[in-house]
PyMOL Python script that loads the backbone (N, CA, C, O; Angstrom):
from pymol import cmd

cmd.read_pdbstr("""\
ATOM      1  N   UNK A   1     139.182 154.640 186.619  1.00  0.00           N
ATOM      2  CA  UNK A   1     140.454 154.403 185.986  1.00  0.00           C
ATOM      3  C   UNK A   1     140.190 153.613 184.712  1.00  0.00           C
ATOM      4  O   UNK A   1     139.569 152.551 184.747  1.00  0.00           O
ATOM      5  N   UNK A   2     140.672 154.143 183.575  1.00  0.00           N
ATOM      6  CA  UNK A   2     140.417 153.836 182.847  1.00  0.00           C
ATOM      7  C   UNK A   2     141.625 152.802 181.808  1.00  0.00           C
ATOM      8  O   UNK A   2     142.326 153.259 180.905  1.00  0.00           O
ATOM      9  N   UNK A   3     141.598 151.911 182.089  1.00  0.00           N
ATOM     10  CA  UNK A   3     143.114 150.792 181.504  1.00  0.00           C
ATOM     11  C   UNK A   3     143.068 149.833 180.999  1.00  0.00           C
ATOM     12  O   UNK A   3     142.230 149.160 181.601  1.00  0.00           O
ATOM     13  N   UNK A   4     143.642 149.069 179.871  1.00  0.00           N
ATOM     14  CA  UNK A   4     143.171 147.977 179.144  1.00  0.00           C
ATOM     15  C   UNK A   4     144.452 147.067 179.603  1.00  0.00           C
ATOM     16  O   UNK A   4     144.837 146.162 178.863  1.00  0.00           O
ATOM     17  N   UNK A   5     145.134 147.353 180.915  1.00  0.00           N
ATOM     18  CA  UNK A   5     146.042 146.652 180.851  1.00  0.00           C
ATOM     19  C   UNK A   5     146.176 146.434 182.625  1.00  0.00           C
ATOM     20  O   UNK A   5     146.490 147.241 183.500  1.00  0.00           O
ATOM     21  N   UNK A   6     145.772 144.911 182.698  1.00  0.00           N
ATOM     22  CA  UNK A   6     145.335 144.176 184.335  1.00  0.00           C
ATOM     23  C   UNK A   6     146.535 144.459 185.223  1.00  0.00           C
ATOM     24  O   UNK A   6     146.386 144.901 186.362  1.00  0.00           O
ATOM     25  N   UNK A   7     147.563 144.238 184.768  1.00  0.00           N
ATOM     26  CA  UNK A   7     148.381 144.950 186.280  1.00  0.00           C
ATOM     27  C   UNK A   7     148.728 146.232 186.510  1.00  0.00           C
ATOM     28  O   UNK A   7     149.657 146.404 187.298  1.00  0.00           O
ATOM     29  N   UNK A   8     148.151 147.297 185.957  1.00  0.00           N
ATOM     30  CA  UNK A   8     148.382 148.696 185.929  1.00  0.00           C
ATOM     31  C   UNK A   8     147.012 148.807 186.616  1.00  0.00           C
ATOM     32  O   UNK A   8     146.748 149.921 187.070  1.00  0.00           O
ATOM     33  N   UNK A   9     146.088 147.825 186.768  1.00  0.00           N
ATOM     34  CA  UNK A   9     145.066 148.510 187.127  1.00  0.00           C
ATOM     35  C   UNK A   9     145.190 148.107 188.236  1.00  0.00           C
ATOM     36  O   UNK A   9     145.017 148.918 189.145  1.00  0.00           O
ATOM     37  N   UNK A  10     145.652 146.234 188.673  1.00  0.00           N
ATOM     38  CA  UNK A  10     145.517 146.027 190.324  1.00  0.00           C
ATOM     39  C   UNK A  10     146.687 147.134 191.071  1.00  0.00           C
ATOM     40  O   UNK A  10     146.467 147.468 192.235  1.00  0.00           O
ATOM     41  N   UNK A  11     147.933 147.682 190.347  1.00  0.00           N
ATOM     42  CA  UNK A  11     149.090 148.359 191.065  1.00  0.00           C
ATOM     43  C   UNK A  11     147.996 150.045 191.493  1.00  0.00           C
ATOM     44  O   UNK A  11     147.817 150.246 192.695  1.00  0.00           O
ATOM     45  N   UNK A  12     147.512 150.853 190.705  1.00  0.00           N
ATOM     46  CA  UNK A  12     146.653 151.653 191.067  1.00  0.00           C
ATOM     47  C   UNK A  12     145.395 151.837 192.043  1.00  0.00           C
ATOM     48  O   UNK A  12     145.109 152.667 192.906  1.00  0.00           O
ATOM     49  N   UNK A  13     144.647 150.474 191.425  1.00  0.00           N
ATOM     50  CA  UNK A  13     143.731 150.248 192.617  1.00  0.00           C
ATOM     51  C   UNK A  13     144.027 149.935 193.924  1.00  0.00           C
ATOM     52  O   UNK A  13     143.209 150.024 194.840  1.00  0.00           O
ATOM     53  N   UNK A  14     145.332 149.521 194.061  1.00  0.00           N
ATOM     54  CA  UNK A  14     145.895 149.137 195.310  1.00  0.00           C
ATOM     55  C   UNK A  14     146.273 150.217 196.118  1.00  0.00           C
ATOM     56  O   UNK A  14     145.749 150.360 197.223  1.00  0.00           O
ATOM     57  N   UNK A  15     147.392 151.245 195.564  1.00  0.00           N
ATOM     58  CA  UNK A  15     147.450 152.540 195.880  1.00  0.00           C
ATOM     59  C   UNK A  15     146.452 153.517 196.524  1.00  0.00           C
ATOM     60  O   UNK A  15     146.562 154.192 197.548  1.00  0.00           O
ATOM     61  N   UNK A  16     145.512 153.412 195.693  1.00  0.00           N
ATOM     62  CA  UNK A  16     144.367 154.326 195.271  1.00  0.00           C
ATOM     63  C   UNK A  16     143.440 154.235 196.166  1.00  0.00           C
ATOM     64  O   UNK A  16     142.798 155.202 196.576  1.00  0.00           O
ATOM     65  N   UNK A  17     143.275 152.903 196.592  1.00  0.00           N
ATOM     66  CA  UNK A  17     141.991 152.740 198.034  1.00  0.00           C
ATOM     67  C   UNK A  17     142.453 152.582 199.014  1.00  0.00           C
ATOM     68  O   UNK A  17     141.622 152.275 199.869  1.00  0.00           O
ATOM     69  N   UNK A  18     144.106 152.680 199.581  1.00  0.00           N
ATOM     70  CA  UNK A  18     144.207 152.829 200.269  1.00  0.00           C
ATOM     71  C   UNK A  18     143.841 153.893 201.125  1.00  0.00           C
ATOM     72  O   UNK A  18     143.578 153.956 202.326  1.00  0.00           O
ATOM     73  N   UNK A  19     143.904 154.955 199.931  1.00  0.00           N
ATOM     74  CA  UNK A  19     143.575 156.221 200.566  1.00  0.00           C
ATOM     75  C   UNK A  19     141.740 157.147 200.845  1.00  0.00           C
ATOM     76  O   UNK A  19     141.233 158.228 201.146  1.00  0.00           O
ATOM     77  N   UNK A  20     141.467 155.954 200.526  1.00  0.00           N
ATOM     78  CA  UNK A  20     139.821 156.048 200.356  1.00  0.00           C
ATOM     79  C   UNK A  20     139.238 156.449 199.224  1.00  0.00           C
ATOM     80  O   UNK A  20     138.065 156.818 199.168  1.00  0.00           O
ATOM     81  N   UNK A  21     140.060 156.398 198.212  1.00  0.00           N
ATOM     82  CA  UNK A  21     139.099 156.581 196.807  1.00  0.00           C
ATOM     83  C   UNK A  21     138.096 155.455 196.331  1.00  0.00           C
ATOM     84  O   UNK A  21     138.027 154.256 196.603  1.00  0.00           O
ATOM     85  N   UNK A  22     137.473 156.143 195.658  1.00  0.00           N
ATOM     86  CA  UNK A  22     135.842 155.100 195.487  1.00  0.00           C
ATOM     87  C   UNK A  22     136.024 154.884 193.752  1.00  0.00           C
ATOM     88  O   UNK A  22     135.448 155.593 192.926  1.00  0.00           O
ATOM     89  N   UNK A  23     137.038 153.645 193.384  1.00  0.00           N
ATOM     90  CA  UNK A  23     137.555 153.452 192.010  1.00  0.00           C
ATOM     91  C   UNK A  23     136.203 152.765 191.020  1.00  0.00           C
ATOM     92  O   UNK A  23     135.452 151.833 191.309  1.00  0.00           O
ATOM     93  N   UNK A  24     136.240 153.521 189.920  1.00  0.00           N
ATOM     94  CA  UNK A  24     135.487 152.068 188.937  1.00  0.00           C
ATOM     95  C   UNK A  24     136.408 152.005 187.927  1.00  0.00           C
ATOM     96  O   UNK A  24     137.184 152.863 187.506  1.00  0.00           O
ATOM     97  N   UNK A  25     136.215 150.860 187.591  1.00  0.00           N
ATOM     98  CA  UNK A  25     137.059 150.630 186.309  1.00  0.00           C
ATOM     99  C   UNK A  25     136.549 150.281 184.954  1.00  0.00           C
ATOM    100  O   UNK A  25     135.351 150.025 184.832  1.00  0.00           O
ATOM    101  N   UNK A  26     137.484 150.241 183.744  1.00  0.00           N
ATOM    102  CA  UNK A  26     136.870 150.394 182.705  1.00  0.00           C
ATOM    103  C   UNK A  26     138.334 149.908 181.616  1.00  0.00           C
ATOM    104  O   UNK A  26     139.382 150.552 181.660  1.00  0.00           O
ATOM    105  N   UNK A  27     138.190 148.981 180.915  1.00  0.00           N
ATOM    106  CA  UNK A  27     139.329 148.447 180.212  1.00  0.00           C
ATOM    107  C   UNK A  27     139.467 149.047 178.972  1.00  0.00           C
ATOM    108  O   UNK A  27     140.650 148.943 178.648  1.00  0.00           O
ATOM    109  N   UNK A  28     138.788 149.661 178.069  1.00  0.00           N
ATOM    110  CA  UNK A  28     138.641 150.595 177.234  1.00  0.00           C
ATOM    111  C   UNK A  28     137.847 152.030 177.091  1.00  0.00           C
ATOM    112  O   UNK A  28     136.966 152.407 177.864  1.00  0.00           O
ATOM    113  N   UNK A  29     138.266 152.651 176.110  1.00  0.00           N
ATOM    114  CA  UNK A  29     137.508 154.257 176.708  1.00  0.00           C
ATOM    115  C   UNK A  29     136.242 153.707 175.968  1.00  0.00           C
ATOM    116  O   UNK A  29     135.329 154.030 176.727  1.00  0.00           O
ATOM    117  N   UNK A  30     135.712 153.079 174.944  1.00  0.00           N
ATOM    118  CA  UNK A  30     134.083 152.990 174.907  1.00  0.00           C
ATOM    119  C   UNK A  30     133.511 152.358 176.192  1.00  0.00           C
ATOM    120  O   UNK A  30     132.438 152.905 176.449  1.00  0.00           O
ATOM    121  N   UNK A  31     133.886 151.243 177.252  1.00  0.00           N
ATOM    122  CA  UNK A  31     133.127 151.452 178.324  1.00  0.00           C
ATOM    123  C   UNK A  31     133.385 152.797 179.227  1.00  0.00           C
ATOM    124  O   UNK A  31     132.447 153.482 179.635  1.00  0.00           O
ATOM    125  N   UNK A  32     134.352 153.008 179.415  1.00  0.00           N
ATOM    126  CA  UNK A  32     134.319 154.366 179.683  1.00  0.00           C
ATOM    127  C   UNK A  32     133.186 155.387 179.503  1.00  0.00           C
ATOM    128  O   UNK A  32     132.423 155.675 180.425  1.00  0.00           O
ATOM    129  N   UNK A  33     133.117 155.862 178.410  1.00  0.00           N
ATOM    130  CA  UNK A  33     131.908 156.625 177.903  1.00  0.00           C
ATOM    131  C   UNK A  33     130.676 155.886 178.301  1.00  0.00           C
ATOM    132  O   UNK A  33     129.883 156.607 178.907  1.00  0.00           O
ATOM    133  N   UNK A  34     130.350 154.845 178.159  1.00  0.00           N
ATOM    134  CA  UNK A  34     129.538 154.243 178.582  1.00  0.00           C
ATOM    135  C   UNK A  34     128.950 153.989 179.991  1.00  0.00           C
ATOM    136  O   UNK A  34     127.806 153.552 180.112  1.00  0.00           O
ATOM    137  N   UNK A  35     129.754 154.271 181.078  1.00  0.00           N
ATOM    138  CA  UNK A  35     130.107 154.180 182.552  1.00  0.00           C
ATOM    139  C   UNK A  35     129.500 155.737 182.686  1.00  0.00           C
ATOM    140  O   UNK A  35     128.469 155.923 183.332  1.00  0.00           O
ATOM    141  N   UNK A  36     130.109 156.697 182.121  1.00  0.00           N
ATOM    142  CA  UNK A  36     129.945 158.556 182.155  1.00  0.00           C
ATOM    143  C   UNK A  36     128.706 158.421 181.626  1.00  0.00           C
ATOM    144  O   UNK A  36     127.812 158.628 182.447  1.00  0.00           O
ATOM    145  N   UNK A  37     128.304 158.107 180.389  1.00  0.00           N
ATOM    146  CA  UNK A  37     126.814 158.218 179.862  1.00  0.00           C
ATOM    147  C   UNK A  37     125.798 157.451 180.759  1.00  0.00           C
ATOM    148  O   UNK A  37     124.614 157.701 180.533  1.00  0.00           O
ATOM    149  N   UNK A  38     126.061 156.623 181.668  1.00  0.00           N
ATOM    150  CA  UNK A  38     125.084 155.666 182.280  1.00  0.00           C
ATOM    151  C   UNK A  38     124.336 157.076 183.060  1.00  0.00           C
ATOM    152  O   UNK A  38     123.148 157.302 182.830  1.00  0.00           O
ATOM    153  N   UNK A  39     125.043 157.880 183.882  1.00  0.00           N
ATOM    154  CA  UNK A  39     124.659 159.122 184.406  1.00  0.00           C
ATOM    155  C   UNK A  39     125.079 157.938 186.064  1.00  0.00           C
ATOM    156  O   UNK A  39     125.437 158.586 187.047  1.00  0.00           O
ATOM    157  N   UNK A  40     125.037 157.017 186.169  1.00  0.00           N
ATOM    158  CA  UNK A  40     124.851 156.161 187.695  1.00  0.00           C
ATOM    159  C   UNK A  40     125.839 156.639 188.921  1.00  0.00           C
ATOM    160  O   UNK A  40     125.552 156.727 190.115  1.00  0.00           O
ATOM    161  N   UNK A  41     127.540 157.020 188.031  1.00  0.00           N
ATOM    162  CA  UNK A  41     128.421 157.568 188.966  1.00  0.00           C
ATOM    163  C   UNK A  41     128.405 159.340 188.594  1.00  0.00           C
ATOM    164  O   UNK A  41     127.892 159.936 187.648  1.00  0.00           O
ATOM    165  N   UNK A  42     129.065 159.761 189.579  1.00  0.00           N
ATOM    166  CA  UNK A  42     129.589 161.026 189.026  1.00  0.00           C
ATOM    167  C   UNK A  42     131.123 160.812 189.849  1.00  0.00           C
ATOM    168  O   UNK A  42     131.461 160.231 190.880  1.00  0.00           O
ATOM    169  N   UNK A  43     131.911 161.703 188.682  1.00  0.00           N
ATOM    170  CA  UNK A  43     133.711 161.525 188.703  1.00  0.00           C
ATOM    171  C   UNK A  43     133.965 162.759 189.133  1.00  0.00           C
ATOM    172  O   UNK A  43     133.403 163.745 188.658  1.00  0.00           O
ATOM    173  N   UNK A  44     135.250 162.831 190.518  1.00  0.00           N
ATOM    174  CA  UNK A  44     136.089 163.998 190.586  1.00  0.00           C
ATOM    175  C   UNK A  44     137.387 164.303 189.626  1.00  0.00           C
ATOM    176  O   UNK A  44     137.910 165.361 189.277  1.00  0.00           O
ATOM    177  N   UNK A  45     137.683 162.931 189.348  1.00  0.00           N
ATOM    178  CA  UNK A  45     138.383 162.515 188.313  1.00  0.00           C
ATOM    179  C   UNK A  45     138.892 161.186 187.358  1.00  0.00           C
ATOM    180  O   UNK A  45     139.073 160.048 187.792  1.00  0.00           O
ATOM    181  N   UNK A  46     139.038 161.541 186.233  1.00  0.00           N
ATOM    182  CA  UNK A  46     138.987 160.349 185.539  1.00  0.00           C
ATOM    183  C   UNK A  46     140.801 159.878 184.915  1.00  0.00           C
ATOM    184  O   UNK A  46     141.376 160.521 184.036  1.00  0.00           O
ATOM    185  N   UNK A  47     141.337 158.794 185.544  1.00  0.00           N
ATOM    186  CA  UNK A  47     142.780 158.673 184.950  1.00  0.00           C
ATOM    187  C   UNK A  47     142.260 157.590 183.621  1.00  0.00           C
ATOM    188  O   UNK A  47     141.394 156.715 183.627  1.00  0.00           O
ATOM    189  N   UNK A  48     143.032 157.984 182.698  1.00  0.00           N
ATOM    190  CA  UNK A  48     142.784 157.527 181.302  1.00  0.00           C
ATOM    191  C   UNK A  48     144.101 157.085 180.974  1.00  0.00           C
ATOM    192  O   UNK A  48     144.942 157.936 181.261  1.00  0.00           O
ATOM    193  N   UNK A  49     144.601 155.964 180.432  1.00  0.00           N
ATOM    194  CA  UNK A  49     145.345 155.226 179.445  1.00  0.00           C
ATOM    195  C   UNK A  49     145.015 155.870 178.012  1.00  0.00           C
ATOM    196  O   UNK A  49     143.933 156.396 177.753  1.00  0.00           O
ATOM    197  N   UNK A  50     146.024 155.766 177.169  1.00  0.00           N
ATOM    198  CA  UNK A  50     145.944 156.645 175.533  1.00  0.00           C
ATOM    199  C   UNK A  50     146.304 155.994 174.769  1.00  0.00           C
ATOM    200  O   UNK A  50     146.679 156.508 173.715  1.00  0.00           O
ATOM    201  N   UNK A  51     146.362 154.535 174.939  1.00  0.00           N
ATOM    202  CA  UNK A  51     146.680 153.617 174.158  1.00  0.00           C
ATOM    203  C   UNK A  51     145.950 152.504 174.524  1.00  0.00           C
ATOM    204  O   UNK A  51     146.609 151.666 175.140  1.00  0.00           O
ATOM    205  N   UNK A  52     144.569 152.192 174.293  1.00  0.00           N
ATOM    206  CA  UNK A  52     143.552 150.935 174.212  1.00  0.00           C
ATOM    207  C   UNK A  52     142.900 150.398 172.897  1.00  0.00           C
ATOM    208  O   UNK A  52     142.814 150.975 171.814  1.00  0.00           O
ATOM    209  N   UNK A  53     142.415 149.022 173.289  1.00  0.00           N
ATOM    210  CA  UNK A  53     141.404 148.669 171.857  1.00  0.00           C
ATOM    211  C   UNK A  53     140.194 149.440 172.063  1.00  0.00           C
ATOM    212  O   UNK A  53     139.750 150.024 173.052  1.00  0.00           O
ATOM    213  N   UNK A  54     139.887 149.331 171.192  1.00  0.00           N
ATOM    214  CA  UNK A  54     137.957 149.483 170.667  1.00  0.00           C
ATOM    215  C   UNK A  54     138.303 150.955 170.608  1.00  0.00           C
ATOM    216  O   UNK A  54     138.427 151.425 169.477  1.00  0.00           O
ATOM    217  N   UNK A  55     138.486 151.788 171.686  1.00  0.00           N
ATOM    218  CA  UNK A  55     138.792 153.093 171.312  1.00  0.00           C
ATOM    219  C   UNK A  55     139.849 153.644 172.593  1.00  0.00           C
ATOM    220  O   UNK A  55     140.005 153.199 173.730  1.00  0.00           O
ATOM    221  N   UNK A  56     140.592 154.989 171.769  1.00  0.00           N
ATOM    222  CA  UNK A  56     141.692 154.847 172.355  1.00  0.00           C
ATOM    223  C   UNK A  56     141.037 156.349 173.533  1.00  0.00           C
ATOM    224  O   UNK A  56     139.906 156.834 173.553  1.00  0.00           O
ATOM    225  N   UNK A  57     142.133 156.689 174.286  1.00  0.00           N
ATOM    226  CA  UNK A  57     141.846 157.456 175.663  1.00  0.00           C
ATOM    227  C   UNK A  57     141.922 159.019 174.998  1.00  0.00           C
ATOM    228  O   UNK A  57     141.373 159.801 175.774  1.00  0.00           O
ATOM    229  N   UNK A  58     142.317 159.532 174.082  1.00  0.00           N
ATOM    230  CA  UNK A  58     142.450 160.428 173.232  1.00  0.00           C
ATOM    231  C   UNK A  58     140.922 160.722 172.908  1.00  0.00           C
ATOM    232  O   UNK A  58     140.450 161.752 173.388  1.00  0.00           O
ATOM    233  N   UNK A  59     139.921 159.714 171.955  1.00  0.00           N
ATOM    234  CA  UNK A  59     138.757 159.943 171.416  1.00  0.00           C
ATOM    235  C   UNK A  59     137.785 160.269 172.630  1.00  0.00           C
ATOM    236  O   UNK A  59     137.002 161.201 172.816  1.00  0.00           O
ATOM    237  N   UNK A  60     138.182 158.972 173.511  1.00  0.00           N
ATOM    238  CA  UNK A  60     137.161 159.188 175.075  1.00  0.00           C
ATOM    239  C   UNK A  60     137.207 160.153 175.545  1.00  0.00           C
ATOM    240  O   UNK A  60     136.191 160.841 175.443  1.00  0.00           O
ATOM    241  N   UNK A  61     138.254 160.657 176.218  1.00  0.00           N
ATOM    242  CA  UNK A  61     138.364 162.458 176.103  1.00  0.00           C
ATOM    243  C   UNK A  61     137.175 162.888 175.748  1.00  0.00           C
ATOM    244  O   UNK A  61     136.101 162.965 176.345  1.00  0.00           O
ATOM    245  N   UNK A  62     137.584 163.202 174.509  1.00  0.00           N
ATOM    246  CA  UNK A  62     136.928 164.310 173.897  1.00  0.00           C
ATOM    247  C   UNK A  62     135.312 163.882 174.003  1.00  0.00           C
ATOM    248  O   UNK A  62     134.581 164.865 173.878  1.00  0.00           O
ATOM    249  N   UNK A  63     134.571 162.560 174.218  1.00  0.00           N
ATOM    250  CA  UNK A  63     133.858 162.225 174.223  1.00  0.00           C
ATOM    251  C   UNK A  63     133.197 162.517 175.004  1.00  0.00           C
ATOM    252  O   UNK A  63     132.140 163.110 174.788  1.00  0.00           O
ATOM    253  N   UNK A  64     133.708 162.120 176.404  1.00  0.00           N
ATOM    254  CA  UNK A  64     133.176 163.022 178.001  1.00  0.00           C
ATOM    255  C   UNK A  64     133.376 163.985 178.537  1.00  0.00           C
ATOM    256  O   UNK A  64     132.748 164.224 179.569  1.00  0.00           O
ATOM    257  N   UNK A  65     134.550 165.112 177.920  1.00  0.00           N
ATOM    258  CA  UNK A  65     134.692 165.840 178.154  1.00  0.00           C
ATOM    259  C   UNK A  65     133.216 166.716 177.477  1.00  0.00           C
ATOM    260  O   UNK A  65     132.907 167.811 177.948  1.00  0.00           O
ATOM    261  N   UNK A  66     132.475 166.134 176.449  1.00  0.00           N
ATOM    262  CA  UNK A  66     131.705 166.936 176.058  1.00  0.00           C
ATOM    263  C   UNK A  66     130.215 166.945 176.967  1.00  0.00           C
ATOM    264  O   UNK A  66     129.325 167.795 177.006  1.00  0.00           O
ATOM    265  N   UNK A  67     130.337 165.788 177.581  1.00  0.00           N
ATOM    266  CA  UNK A  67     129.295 165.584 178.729  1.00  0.00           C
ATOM    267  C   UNK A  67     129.373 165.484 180.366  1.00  0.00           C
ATOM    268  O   UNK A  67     129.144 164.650 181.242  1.00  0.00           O
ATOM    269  N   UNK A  68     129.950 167.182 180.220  1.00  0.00           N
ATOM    270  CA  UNK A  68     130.674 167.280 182.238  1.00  0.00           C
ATOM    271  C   UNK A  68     129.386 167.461 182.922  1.00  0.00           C
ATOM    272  O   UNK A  68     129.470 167.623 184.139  1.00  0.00           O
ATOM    273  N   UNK A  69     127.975 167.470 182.293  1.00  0.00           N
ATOM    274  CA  UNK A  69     127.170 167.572 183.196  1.00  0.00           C
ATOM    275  C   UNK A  69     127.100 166.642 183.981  1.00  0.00           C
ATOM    276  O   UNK A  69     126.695 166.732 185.140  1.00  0.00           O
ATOM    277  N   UNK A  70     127.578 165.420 183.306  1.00  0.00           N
ATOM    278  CA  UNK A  70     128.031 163.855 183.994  1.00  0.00           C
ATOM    279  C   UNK A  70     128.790 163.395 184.830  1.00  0.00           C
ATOM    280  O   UNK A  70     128.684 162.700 185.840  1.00  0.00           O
ATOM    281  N   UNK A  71     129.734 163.974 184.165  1.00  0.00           N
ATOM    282  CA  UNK A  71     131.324 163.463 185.108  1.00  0.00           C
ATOM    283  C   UNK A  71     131.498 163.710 186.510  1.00  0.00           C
ATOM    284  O   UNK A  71     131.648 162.849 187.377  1.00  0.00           O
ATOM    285  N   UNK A  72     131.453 165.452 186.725  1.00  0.00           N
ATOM    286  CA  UNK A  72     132.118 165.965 187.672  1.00  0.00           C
ATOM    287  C   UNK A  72     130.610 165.718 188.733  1.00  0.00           C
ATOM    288  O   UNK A  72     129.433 165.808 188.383  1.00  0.00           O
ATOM    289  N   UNK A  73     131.177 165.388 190.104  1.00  0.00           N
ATOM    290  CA  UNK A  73     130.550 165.544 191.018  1.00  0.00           C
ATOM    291  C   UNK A  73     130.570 166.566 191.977  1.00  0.00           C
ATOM    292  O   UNK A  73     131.640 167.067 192.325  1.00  0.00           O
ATOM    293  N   UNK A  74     129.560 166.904 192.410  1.00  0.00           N
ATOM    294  CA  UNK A  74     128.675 167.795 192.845  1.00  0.00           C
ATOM    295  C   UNK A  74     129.270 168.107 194.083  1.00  0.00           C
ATOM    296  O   UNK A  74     129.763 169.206 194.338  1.00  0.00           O
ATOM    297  N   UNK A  75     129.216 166.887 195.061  1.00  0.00           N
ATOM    298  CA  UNK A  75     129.129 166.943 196.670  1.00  0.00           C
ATOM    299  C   UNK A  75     130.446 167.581 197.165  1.00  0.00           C
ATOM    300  O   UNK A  75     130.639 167.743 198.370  1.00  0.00           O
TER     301      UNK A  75
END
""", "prot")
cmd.dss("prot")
cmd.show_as("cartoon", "prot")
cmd.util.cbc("prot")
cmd.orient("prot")
């Protein structure tokens, strides 16, 4: 989940593991990209915010979308 904004992220994460999702988080889309480029996780899916600093959820997109050998998991 990708959010630069702390109670959107505890209200989601709260939701979200209830149901057994395995969350990471990321307060702007350059860690974002950075999290996808590490290669360490792989994502079934990524929720993105479109309005952050450093860079917005729009550029990140397009950023990881260009590296799905990364993202999407396998299992």
């Amino acid at each position: 989940m990708v959010d630069d904004n702390l109670i959107n992220q505890k209200v989601l994460t709260n939701l979200l593991s209830k149901s057994g999702i395995k969350i990471t988080l990321a307060s702007d889309g350059q860690q974002a990209v950075e999290i996808v480029k590490s290669g360490k996780v792989k994502f079934d899916f990524i929720l993105m915010d479109i309005n952050m600093p450093v860079m917005d959820g729009f550029t990140a997109t397009q950023v990881i979308k260009k590296r799905e050998d990364l993202i999407w998991s396998r299992s």
